[in-house]
C-alpha positions as CSV (number, residue, x, y, z in Angstrom):
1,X,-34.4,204.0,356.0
2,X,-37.5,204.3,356.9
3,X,-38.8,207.5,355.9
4,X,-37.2,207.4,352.5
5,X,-39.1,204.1,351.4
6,X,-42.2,204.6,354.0
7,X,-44.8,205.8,351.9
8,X,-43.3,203.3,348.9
9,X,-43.6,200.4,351.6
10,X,-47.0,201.1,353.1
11,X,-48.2,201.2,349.0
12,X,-46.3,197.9,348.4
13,X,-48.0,196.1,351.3
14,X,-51.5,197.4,350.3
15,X,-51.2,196.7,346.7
16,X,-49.6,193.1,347.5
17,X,-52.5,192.4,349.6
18,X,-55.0,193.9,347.2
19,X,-53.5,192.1,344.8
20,X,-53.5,188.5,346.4
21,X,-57.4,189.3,347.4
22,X,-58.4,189.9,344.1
23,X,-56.5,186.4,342.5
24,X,-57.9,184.5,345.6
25,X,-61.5,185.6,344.6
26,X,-61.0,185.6,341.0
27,X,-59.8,181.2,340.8
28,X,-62.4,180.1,338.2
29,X,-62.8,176.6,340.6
30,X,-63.8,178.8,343.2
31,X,-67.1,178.7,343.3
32,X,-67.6,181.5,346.2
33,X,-65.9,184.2,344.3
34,X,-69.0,186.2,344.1
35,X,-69.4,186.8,348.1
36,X,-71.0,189.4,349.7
37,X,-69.1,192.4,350.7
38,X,-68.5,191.4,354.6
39,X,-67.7,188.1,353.4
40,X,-64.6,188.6,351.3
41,X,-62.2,190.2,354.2
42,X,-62.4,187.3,356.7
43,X,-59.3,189.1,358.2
44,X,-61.8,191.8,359.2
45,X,-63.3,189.5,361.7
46,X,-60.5,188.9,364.1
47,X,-61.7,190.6,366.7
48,X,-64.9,190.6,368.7
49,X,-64.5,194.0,369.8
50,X,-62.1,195.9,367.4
51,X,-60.6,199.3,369.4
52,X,-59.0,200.3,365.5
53,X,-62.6,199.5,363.5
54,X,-59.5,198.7,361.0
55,X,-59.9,196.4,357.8
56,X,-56.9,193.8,358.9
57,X,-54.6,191.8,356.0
58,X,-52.9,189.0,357.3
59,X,-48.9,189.6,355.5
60,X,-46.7,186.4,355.6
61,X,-43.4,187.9,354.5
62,X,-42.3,188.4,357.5
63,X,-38.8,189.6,356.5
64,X,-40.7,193.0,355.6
65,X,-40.6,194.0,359.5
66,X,-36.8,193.3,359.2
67,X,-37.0,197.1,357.9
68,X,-39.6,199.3,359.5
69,X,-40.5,197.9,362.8
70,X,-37.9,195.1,363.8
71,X,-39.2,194.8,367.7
72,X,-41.9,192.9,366.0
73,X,-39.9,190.8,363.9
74,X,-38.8,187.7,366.5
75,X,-42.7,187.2,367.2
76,X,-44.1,187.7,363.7
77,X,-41.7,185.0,362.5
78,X,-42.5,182.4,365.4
79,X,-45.8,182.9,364.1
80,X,-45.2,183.2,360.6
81,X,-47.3,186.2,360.2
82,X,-48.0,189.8,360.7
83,X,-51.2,192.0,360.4
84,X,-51.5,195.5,358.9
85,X,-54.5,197.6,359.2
86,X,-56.2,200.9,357.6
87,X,-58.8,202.6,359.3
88,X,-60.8,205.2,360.0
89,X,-58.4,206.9,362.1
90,X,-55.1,205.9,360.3
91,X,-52.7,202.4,359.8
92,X,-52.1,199.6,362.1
93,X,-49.7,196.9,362.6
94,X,-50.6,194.0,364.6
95,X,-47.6,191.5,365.9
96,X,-49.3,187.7,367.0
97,X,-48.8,186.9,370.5
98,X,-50.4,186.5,374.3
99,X,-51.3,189.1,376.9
100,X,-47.8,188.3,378.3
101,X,-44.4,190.1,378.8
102,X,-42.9,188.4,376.6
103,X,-44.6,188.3,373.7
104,X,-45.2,192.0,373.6
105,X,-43.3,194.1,371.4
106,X,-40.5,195.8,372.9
107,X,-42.3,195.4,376.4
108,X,-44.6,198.2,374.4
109,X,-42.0,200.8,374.6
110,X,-42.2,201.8,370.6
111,X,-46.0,201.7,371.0
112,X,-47.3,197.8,371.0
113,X,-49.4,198.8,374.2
114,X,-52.9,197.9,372.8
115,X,-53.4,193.9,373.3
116,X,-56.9,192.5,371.6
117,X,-57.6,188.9,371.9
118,X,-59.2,186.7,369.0
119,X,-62.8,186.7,368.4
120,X,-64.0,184.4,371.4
121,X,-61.2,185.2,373.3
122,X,-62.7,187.6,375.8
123,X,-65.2,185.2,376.6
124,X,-62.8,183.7,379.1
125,X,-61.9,186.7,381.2
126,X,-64.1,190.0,382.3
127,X,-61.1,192.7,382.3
128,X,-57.6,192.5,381.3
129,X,-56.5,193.3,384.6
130,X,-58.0,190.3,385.8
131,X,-56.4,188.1,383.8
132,X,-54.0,185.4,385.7
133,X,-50.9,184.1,384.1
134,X,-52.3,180.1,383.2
135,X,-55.3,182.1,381.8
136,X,-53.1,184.4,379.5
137,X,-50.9,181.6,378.1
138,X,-54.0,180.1,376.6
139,X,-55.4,183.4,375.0
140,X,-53.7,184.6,371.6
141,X,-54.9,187.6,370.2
142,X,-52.6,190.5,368.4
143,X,-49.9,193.7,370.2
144,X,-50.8,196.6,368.0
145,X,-49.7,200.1,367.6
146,X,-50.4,203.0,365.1
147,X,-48.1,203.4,361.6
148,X,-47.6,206.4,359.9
149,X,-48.2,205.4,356.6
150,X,-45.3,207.8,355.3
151,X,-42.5,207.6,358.0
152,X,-43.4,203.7,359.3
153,X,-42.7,204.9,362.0
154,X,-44.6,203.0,365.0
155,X,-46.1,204.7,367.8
156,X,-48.5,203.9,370.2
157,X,-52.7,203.3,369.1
């Protein structure tokens, strides 16, 4: 199913998202509908250090994963969200959880191998690798991996 309705679904998500951007900033209460250009996408500001340099779009209909990436489905709906990112260097999907087994995608087998924290997250650890257990149960942050925008299929970042 996937690559007969990948490009469509990639388009869909974008335009739903672009879509739900523009009504947000358009409310005539809304007095902060005029913002500055790095003001509108909070979502880009997730990350303190971004590996992806992606624009990210938080997507709530989490029965969307139900159909291209499944792995991420159980966590996504715990949390009641997914991310999706373009970039520079192509798409991204990000599924919400800790620096744990658990949480990972798939144990990162399909490609959920990259783990960034939330901004202000990395402030309490040095490396990764020195991160204990108590430590990472406390730190939330996003498993990405790489979409091909046509095929949706995931892969690793």
């Amino acid at each position: 199913m996937g690559s007969q309705y990948g490009p469509y679904m990639m388009y869909f998500l974008s335009q739903m998202l672009q879509h739900k951007k523009g009504a947000e900033q358009k409310r005539p209460e809304d007095k902060t509908a005029e913002k500055t250009p790095e003001k509108q996408d909070a979502d880009t500001d997730l990350f303190g250090t971004d590996e992806t340099q992606a624009r990210w779009h938080r997507q709530t209909d989490v029965e969307l994963l139900k159909s291209f990436c499944r792995e991420g489905y159980a966590q996504a709906k715990k949390h009641g969200h997914f991310i999706i990112g373009n970039g520079i260097n192509g798409d991204y999907i990000g599924i919400p959880g800790r620096f744990l087994i658990e949480d990972q995608p798939a144990g990162g087998v399909t490609g959920f191998t990259l783990w960034q924290p939330l901004k202000g997250g990395e402030e309490l650890y040095e490396k990764l690798e020195e991160l204990d257990e108590k430590e990472a149960e406390q730190i939330y942050g996003y498993w990405i991996a790489a979409i091909d925008s046509k095929t949706l299929k995931v892969s690793e970042v």
